[in-house]
ZAMARGU-4260 file (C-alpha; in steps of 0.2 Angstrom, whole numbers, plus 5000, padded with zeros to 4 digits):
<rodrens>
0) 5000/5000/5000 | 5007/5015/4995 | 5007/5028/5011 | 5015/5048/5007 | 5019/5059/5023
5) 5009/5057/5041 | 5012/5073/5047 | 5004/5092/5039 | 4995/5082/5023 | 4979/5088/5023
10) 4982/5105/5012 | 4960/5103/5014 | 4949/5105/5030 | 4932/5110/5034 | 4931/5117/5053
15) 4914/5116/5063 | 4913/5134/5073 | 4902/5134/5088 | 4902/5143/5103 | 4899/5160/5113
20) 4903/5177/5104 | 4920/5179/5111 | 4925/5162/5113 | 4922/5153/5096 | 4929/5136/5095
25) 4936/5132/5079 | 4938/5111/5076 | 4929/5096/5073 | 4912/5088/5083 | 4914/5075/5093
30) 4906/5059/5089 | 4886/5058/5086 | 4886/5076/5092 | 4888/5095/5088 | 4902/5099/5101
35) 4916/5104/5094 | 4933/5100/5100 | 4944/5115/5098 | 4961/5111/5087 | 4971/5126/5086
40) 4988/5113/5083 | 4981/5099/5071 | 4997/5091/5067 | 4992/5082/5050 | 4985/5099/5044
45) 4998/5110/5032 | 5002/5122/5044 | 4996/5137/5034 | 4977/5129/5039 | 4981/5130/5059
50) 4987/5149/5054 | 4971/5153/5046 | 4960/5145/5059 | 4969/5155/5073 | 4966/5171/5062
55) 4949/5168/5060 | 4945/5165/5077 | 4955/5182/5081 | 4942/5192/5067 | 4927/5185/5074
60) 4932/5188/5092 | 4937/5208/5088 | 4922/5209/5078 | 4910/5201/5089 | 4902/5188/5076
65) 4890/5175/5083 | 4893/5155/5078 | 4880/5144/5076 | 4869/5136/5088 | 4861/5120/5080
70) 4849/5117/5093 | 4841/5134/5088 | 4847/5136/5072 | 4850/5154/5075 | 4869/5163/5074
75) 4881/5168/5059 | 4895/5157/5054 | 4894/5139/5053 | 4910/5131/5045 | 4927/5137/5041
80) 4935/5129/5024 | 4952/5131/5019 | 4962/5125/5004 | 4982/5127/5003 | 4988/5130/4985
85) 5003/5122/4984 | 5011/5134/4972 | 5010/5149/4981 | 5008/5143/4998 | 4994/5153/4999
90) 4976/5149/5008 | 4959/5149/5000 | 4948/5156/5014 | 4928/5151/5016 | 4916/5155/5029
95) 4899/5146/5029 | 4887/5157/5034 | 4867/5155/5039 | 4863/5173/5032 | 4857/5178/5013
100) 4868/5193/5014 | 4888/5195/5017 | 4882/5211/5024 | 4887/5204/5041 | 4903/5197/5038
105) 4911/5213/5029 | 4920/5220/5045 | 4926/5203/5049 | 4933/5200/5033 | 4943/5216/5031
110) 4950/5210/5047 | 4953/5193/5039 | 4961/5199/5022 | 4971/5212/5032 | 4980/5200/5044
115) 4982/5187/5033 | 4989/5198/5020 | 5002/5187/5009 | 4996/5171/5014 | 4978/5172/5006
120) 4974/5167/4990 | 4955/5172/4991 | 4942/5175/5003 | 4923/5169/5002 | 4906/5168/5011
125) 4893/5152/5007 | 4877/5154/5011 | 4867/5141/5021 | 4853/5145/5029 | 4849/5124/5030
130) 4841/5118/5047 | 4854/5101/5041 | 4870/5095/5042 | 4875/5101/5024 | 4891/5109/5027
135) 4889/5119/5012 | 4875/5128/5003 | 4875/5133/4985 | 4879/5150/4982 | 4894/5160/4987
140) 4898/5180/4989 | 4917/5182/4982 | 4925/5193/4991 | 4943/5195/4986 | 4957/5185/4976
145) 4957/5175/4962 | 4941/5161/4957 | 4950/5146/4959 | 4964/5136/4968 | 4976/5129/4953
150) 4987/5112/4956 | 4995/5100/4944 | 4998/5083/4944 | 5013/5081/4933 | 4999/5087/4916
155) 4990/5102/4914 | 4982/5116/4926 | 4969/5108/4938 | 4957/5122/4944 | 4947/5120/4960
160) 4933/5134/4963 | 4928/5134/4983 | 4912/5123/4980 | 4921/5109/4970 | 4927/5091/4979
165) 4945/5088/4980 | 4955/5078/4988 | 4965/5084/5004 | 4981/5072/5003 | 4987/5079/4988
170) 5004/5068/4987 | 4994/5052/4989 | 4982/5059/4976 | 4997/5064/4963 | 5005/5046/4965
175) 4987/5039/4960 | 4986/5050/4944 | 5006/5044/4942 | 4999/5025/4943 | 4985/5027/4932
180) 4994/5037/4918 | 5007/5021/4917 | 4991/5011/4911 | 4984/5021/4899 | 4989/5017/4880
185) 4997/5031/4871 | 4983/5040/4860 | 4971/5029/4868 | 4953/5033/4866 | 4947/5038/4887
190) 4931/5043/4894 | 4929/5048/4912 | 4916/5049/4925 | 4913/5056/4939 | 4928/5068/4934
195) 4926/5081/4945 | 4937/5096/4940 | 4947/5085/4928 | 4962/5080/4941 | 4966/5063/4931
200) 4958/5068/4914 | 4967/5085/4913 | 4984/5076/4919 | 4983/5063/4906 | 4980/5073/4892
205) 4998/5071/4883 | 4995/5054/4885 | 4978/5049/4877 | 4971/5054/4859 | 4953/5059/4865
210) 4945/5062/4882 | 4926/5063/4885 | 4925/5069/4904 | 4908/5067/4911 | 4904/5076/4929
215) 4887/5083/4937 | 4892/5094/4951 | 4893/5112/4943 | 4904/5121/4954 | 4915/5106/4947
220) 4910/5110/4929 | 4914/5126/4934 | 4933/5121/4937 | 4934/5110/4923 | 4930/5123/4911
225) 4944/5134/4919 | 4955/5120/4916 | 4951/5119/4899 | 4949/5137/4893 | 4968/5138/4900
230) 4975/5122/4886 | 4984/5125/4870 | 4975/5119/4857 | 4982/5104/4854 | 4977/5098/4870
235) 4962/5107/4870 | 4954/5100/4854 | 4956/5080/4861 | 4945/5086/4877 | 4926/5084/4876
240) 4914/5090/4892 | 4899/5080/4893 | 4889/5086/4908 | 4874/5079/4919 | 4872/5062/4931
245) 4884/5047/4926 | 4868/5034/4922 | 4863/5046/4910 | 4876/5050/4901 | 4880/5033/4894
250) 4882/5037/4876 | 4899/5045/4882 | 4906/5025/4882 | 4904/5024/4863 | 4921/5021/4855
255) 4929/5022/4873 | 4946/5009/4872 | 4946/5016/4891 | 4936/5019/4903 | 4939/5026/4919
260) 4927/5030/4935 | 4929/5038/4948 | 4914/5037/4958 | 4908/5045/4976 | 4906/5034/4992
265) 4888/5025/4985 | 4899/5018/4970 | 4892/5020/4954 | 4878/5022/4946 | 4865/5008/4941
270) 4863/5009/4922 | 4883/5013/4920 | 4886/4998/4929 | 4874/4987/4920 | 4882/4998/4904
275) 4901/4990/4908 | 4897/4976/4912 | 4886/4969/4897 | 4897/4981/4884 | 4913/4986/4892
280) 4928/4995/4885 | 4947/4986/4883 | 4949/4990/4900 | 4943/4999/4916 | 4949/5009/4930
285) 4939/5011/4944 | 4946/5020/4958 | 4936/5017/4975 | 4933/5028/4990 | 4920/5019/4998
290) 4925/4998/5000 | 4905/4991/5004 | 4900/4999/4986 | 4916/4994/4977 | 4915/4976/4984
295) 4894/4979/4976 | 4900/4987/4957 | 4914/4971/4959 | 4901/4957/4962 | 4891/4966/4947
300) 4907/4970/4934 | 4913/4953/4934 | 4897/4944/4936 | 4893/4947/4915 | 4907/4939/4913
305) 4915/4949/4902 | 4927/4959/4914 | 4941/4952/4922 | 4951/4960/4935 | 4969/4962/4930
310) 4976/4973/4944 | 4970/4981/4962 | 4982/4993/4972 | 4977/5001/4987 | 4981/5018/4994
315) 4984/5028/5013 | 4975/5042/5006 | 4968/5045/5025 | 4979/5042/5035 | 4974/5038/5055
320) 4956/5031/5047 | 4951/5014/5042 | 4949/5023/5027 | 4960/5015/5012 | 4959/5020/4991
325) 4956/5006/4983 | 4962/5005/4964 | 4957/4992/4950 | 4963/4989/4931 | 4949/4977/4923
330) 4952/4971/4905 | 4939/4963/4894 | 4938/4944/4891 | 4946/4941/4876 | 4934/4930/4866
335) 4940/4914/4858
</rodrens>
């Protein structure tokens, strides 16, 4: 199993912030509960996220902002998020509000952008007013900085706006991206789903001939677009965006040699699976984030008999969880 660093990985982290006005706690909720446990020195969090927590907590002290109270669903600032470019070494800054209006937040956000100074990349608000435990809602005031966070995974710009998923250990992630660029044929015909911002299609794209990247969520449409608008045009031109729910967008398998999917924790969805199963490509590559629904798509893959697995690897991606990555190569049976 391949495992990267132990110690300041996450460059990702969504903070709970409850409390009294004058002494928010900034952390994560204990279990089955809404009490947060302050954690002002997280060790497995880049440093620059520990900064920005403890600056935070310092505006909304000085500016007398109340937290939230779930039990009364009443109070301003719900979560804190923060997202470490690696490139800059610069933080991209989000409060979760339950308001409508960043009118609120203005005087604590001057004080944010202020004492931060160099070290922020951009600063936002998200708007949830949900009685829920959705951490994020669906619109966002932009307050300063640029639209997205940029990495890159040894290929082309990756662009993460504030409301699109990415993965917190980014050396794991990389090496996954490394892995799964080895198995691709060169000019190989690819379609993805699930693709988020593009993370793997975007980083493969000197590698394959065409790429069809299929995602739903539009803040990552929104990322993937930035990732494409920024491509010369010879790697522009092999990339084709098809948008909307995975199971419905199975007419982006046609002429795939390779399919790869990268689905969310419920693993993936019905009619694809029935799709790659009965009619798969040359070969698949299924990387797992949730082992119940892998272990389900697996039973269901293998069970038309036409797919075989060829190769499984499995990744520290969380470390200190009994979470693990799992990645799998399939081929299809070769008739005789």
């Amino acid at each position: 199993m391949y495992s990267g660093n132990l110690l300041g990985f996450r460059h990702r982290a969504r903070l709970a912030v409850r409390g009294r006005v004058g002494s928010p706690k900034i952390g994560l909720f204990e279990a089955d509960s809404h009490h947060v446990v302050h954690i002002p020195d997280c060790r497995i969090q880049h440093p620059l996220i520990n900064e920005v927590a403890a600056v935070v907590r310092g505006a909304l002290v000085d500016s007398r902002v109340t937290c939230y109270s779930d039990r009364a669903h009443l109070g301003l600032v719900r979560y804190l998020q923060v997202v470490v470019e690696r490139q800059s070494a610069t933080a991209q800054v989000v409060l979760v509000a339950n308001t409508h209006t960043a009118d609120p937040l203005l005087q604590c956000l001057e004080m944010i952008r202020g004492r931060l100074g160099p070290r922020l990349h951009s600063l936002w608000v998200n708007f949830n007013t949900q009685s829920n435990n959705t951490i994020l809602g669906s619109e966002f005031y932009h307050f300063c900085g640029p639209a997205s966070v940029v990495e890159r995974f040894g290929g082309a710009a990756v662009h993460y706006p504030p409301g699109a998923f990415g993965q917190s250990n980014l050396e794991v992630a990389q090496q996954i991206v490394a892995d799964i660029r080895e198995w691709i044929a060169p000019g190989a015909r690819v379609t993805e789903f699930y693709a988020g911002v593009g993370a793997i299609g975007l980083s493969v794209l000197e590698r394959v001939g065409r790429i069809v990247l299929n995602e739903v969520n539009p803040h990552s449409l929104q990322g993937l677009q930035l990732g494409r608008a920024q491509l010369p045009a010879t790697l522009g031109d092999k990339v084709e965006v098809v948008p909307g729910a995975a199971g419905s967008a199975i007419e982006a398998l046609r002429d795939a040699q390779l399919v790869i999917v990268d689905p969310p924790r419920k693993g993936l969805d019905v009619p694809l699976t029935q799709a790659l199963a009965t009619r798969p490509p040359d070969e698949l590559i299924y990387i797992s984030c949730g082992l119940p629904s892998f272990e389900n798509d697996l039973r269901l893959l293998l069970g038309g008999g036409q797919l075989q697995l060829a190769a499984l690897r499995a990744y520290n991606l969380m470390p200190f969880t009994e979470h693990v990555e799992t990645v799998a190569r399939f081929k299809a049976v070769q008739k005789q």
